[in-house]
N, C-alpha and C positions, 0 to 999 in steps of 0.2 A: 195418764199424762199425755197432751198434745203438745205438738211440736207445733211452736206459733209462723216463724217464718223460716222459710230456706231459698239456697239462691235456685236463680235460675237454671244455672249450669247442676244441682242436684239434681234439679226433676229431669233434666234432657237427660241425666246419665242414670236415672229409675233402673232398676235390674227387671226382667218381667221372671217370677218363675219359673220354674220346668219342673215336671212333678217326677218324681225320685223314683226306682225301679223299685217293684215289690221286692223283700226278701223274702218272702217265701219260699221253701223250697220246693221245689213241682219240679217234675223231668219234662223235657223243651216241648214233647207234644204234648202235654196237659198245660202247660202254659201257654201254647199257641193257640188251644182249643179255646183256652178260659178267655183268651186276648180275642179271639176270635167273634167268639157270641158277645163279649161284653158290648164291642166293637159296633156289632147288627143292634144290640139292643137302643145303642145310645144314639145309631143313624136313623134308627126305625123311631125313635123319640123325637128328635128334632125334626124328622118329617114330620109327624103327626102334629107338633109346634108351629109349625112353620104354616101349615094349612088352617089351624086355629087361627094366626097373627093374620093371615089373608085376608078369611071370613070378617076377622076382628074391622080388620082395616076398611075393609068394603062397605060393612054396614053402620060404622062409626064413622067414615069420610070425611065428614063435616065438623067432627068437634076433634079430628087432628088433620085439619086442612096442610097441607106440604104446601111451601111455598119454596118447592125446587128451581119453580122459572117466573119471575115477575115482570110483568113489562107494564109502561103506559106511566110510570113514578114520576112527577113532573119534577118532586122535590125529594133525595133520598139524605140521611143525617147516618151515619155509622159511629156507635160510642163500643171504647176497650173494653178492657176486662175491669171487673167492680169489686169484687174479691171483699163481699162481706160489710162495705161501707154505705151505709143510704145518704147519712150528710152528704157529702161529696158526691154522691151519685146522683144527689137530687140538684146539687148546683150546676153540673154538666147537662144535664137534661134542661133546665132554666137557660143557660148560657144557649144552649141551640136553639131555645124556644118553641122546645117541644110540649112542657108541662108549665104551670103557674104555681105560684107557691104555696100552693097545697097538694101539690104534686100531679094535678090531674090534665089530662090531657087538652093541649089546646092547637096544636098544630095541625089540622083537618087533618088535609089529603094528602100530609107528607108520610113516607115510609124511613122508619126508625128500624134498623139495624144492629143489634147488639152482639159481637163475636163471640160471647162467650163468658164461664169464669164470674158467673153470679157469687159462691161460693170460698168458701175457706181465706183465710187467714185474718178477716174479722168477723165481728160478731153479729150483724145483720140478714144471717140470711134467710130467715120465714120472713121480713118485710123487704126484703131486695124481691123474694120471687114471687111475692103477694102483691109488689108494685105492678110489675112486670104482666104480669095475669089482668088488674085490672085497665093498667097502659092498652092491652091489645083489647078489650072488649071495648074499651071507651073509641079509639081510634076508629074500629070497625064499624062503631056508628055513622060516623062523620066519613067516611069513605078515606081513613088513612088507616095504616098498616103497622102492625110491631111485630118482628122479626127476632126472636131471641132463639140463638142459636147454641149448640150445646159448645162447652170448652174442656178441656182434657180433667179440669177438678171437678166436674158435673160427672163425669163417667170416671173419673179415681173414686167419686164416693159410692157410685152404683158396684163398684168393686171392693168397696167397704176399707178404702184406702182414709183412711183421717189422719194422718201424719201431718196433716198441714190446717187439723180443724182446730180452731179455739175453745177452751171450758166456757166461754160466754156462749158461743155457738151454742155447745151441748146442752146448756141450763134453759136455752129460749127453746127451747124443743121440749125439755121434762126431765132429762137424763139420757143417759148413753141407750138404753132397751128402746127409751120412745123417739128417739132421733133413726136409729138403725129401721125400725119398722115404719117411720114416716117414710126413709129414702125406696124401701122397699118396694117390689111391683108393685104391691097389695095397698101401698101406702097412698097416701093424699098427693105428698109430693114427688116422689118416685115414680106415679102414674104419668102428673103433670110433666115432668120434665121430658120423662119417655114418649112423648107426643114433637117433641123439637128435632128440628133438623142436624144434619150435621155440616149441611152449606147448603148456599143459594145464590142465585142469578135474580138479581134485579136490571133490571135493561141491560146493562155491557158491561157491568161490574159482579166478579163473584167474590163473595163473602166468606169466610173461614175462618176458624178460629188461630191454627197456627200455619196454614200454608197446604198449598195444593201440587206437589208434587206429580211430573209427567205419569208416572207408573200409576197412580191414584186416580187421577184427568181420564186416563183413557176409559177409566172405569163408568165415569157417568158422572152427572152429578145425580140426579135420580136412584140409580144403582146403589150408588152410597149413601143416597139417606134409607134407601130401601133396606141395606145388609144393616145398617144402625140400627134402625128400629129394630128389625127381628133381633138380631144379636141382645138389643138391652133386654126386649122381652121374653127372651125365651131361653137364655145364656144364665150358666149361676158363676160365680165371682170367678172362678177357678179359670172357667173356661174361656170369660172376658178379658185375663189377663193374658191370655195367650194368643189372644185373637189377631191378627198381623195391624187389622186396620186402628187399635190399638196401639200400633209401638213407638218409636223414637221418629222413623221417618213416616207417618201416619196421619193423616189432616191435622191430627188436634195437636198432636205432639214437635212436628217437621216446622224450622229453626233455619234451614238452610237459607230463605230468602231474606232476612231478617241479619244474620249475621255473616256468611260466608262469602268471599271477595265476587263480585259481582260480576268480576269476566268467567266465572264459572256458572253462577247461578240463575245470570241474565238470561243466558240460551233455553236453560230448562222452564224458566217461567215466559218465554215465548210460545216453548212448546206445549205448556200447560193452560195458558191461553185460549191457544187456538185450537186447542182436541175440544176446548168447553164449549168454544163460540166467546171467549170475553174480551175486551180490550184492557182492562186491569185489574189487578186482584187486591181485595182490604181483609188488612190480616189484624190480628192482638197476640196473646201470647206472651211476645218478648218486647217485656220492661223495657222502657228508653228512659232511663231514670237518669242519665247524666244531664241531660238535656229537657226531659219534659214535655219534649216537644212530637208531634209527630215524626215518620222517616220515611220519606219518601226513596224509593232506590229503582235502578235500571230502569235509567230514560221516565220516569215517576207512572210507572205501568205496575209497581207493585207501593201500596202504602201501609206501613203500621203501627197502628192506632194506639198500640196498647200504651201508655203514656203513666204509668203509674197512680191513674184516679183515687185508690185509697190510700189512706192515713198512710198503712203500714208501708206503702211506700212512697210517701210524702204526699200526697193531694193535690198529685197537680189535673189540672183543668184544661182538656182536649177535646172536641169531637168532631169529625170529617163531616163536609156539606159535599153534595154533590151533584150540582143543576146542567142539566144536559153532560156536555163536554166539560164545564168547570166547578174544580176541585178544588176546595177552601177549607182551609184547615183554621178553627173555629178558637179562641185563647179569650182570656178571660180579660184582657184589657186592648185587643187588636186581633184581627184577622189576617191572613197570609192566602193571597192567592197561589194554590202551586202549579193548578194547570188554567190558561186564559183559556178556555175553551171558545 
């Protein structure tokens, strides 16, 4: 049985396990021994991991190109989260004048942005990220760019989290066995997805799915798409869940800039800012369903996009343009300039 929608404030307050003490009975030095070797075994493992994903990474470069640092975008367009819906994901893309109504790419040289949240709670997702897939090969001809970037339901399912999947989902798959081994390393889309960043820098603007936290920033953006990739490839579900860059205040899951009173969160997304090198940051994530609209906040140096594009939470119709200095937020019957750059 899946669980079709839940709110927002569920997922922010998600539990992450903690795995339970053995009861076995062992006296304290055969337990510290056994705790000991396990310990070497499993750091001697993810070394030898870790040096595989290196090799992997070095000699595959090209067909998992990072676009950690972009520059030179004359035209960049950012769309929310999709969450399962191609209708309405294909009129958003139409309304920016990205694709034609066949869905195929027509926007040369502009770079498309997508934060995240292909996945779960409708039923579209082998043709949202079969879009997606062909969107960036088409683009790459014409000298423009697609950018899909991972969102916290892209890595709840690498964690084998469906609490939020649809039985339509699981039937365009085959069933539950062939959906779990698609998601899988081993799998078609599991591989693909494991190739996506977890942010990016296009000229002055960094990209995230739920926000970029100071403690996060100082890390890199680099750094952290580096520890993502290893983590998804080389991490079994256990271990993913426990993983810090994973949790509540963690790129994909962190909510603070989006909802918390702005004389608090304004300072820290100055400082998250300026650790990157960015002048503002485009988020998704959190639903602005009252409104529909985009939200611009603190001094409009942070925007988020996520605007509730699918059905299941109404179809409204968003996408960020963003040419040099100015910032236009994109509506299906009228444009809104938010920055005159």
């Amino acid at each position: 049985m899946f669980v079709r929608q839940r709110t927002a404030q569920q997922e922010q307050q998600q539990e992450y396990p903690v795995p339970g003490q053995s009861s076995l009975a062992m006296n304290r030095s055969e337990a510290t021994r056994s705790g000991w070797q396990r310990a070497a075994i499993r750091h001697a493992f993810r070394i030898f991991l870790a040096i595989i994903l290196v090799f992997y990474i070095s000699f595959r470069g090209k067909s998992r190109a990072s676009h950690a640092s972009v520059t030179g975008s004359t035209r960049i367009v950012a769309i929310g989260d999709l969450h399962g819906d191609h209708k309405n994901a294909l009129v958003v893309f139409r309304l920016a004048g990205l694709v034609d109504a066949q869905g195929d790419w027509i926007a040369g040289s502009t770079t498309l942005v997508q934060t995240g949240d292909f996945v779960d709670r409708g039923p579209d997702t082998i043709v949202l990220y079969q879009w997606i897939k062909k969107l960036t090969e088409q683009a790459d001809k014409v000298g423009g760019k697609v950018i899909p970037l991972l969102g916290n339901h892209e890595v709840m399912n690498f964690m084998g989290d469906w609490r939020y999947v649809t039985e339509e989902d699981v039937a365009s798959f085959g069933g539950e066995e062939a959906r779990r081994e698609a998601w899988s390393k081993e799998g078609w889309l599991g591989q693909y997805i494991r190739t996506w960043d977890l942010t990016t820098i296009v000229n002055n603007t960094v990209f995230l799915h739920g926000g970029l936290h100071p403690k996060w920033a100082r890390r890199g953006i680099a750094a952290l798409n580096n520890e993502t990739h290893l983590a998804l490839n080389t991490m079994s579900n256990a271990e993913l869940r426990q993983l810090p860059l994973f949790h509540g205040d963690g790129p994909l899951w962190y909510r603070g800039y989006a909802q918390d009173p702005e004389r608090i969160v304004c300072s820290l997304l100055e400082e998250a800012l300026k650790t990157v090198n960015a002048t503002r940051m485009v988020i998704g994530h959190t639903p602005q369903l009252d409104s529909g609209h985009i939200l611009s906040r603190c001094n409009n140096r942070v925007h988020i996009i996520d605007v509730g594009i699918s059905a299941v939470y109404g179809g409204n119709h968003a996408a960020l343009e963003i040419l040099g200095d100015r910032v236009t937020a994109i509506y299906d019957s009228h444009n809104v300039v938010i920055v005159d750059g």
